[in-house]
C-alpha distance (Angstrom), angle and dihedral (degrees) to the residues before:
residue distance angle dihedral
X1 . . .
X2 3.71 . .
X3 3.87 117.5 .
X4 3.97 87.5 -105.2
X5 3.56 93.2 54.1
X6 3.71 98.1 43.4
X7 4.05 90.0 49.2
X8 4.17 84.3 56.0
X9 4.17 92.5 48.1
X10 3.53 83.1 47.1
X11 3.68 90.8 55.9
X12 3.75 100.8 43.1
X13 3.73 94.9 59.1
X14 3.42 106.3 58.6
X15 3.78 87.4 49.1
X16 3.74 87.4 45.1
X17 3.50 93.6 63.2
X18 4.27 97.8 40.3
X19 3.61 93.0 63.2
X20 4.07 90.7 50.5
X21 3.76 102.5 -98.2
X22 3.78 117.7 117.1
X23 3.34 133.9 -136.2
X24 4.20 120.4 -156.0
X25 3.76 121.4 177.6
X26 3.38 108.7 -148.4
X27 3.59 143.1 143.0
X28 3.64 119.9 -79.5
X29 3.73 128.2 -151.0
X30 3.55 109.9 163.2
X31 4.08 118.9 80.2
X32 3.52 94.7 -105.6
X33 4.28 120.3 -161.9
X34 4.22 89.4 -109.5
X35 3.95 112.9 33.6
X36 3.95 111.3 -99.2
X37 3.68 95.7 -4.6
X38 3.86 123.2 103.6
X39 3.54 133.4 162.5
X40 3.67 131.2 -124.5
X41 3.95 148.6 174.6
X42 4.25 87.8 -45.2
X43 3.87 90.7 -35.9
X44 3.57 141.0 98.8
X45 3.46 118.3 -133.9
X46 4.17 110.1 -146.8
X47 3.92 132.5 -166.4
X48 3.36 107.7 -168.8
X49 3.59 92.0 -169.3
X50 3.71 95.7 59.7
X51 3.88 94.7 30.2
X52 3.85 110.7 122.2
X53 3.81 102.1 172.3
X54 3.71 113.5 33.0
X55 4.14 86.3 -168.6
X56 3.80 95.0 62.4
X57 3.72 85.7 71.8
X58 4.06 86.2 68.2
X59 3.23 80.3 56.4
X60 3.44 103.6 58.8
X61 3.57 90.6 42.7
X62 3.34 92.3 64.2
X63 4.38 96.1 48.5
X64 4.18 73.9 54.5
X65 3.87 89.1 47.9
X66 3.78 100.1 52.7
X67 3.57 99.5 34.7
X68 4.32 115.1 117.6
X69 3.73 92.9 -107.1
X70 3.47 97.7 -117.9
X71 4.04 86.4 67.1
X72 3.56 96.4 51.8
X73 3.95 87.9 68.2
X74 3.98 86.7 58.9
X75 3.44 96.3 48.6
X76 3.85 99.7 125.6
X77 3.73 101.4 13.0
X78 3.47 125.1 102.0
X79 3.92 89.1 -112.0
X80 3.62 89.4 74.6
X81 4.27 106.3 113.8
X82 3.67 106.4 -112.0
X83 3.57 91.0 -128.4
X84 3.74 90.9 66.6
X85 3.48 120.4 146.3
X86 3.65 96.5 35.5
X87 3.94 116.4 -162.6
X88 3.59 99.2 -92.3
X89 3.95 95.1 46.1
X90 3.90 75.3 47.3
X91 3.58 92.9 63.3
X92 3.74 97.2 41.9
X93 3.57 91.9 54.9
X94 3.57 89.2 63.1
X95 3.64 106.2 47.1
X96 3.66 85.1 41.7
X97 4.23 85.6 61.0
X98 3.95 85.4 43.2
X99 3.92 85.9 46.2
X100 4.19 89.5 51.9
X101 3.61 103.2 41.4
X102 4.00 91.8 54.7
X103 3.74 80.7 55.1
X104 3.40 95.0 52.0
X105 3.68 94.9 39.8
X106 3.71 95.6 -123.2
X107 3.81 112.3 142.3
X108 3.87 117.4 -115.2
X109 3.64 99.6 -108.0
X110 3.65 91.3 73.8
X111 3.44 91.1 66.8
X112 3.62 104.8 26.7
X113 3.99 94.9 53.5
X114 3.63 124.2 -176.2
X115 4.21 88.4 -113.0
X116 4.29 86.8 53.2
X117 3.55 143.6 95.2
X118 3.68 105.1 14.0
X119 4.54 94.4 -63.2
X120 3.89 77.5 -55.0
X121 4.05 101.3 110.7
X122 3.69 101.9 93.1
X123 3.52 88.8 52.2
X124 4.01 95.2 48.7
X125 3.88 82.7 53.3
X126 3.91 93.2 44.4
X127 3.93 86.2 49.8
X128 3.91 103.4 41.4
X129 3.95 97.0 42.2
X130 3.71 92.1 48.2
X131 3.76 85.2 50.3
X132 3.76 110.1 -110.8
X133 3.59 104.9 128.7
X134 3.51 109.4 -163.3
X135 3.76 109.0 -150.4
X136 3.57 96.9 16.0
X137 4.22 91.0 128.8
X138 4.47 83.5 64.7
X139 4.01 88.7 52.1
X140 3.61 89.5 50.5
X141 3.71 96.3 43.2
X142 3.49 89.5 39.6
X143 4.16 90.5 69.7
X144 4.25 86.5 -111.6
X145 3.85 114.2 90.1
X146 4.06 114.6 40.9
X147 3.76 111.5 -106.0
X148 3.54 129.8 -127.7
X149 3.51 94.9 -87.0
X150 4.01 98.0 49.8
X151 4.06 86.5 48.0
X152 3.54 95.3 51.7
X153 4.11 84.6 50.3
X154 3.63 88.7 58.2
X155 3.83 110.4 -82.2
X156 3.77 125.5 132.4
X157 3.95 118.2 -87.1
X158 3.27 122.7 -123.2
X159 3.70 133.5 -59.5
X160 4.43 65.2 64.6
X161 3.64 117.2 95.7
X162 3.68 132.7 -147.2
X163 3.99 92.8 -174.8
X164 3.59 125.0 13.9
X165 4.17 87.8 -163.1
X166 3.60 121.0 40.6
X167 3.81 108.2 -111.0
């Protein structure tokens, strides 16, 4: 990891674990869907050693994030449906990651990488930075971004958050 990179893992952790998802680096020996990242009962289980994006565990926080809380306690189990994460929760999870690296002030290509989200990063940056937040109406019905109504009463747009987890 290059000192950049390491600086922004460094970063995500912390917040990570303030907004009551945890974080536990640990050795990993099953092949797992994104190298050195595996999810658990609302935590993320990271191998640094295997790790190959850093950013994909934003997005992982964020399937954690806007999961109905009594999923996130299967996460890992074998009493999690198969058809978990469905398309929308999909979606959410990745303007949720969009949502958290602004906050952190990481730019989008450290999420988005070249190797992610099906040759589909650039244009996830292209849409978020020029403001078109696809799947911002499931945040807001979800309880975590403000809707329209709460905005135009004075609280933050989006990339702000009202929850970071989905009560």
């Amino acid at each position: 990891m290059d000192i950049t990179t390491y600086s922004y893992y460094r970063d995500i952790l912390p917040f990570l674990e303030s907004v009551g998802i945890g974080v536990a680096e640990s050795p990993l020996t099953a092949t797992t869907f994104l190298p050195g990242l595996e999810l658990g009962q609302n935590v993320i289980y990271v191998d640094p050693d295997k790790l190959k994006y850093p950013g994909d565990i934003l997005h992982e926080a964020g399937h954690i994030a806007v999961a109905q809380p009594h999923l996130r306690r299967l996460m890992g189990t074998d009493k999690m449906p198969e058809s978990w994460p469905e398309m929308g929760e999909e979606i959410a999870a990745i303007l949720w990651s969009y949502a958290a690296l602004t906050h952190l002030n990481i730019p989008p290509e450290f999420v988005f990488h070249q190797d992610g989200y099906k040759n589909c990063s650039q244009w996830y940056i292209e849409q978020f930075t020029g403001k078109n937040y696809i799947g911002l109406p499931l945040l807001q019905w979800m309880g975590i971004a403000y809707t329209n109504q709460e905005v135009n009463n004075g609280h933050p747009p989006f990339p702000s958050i009202k929850n970071w987890m989905r009560p």
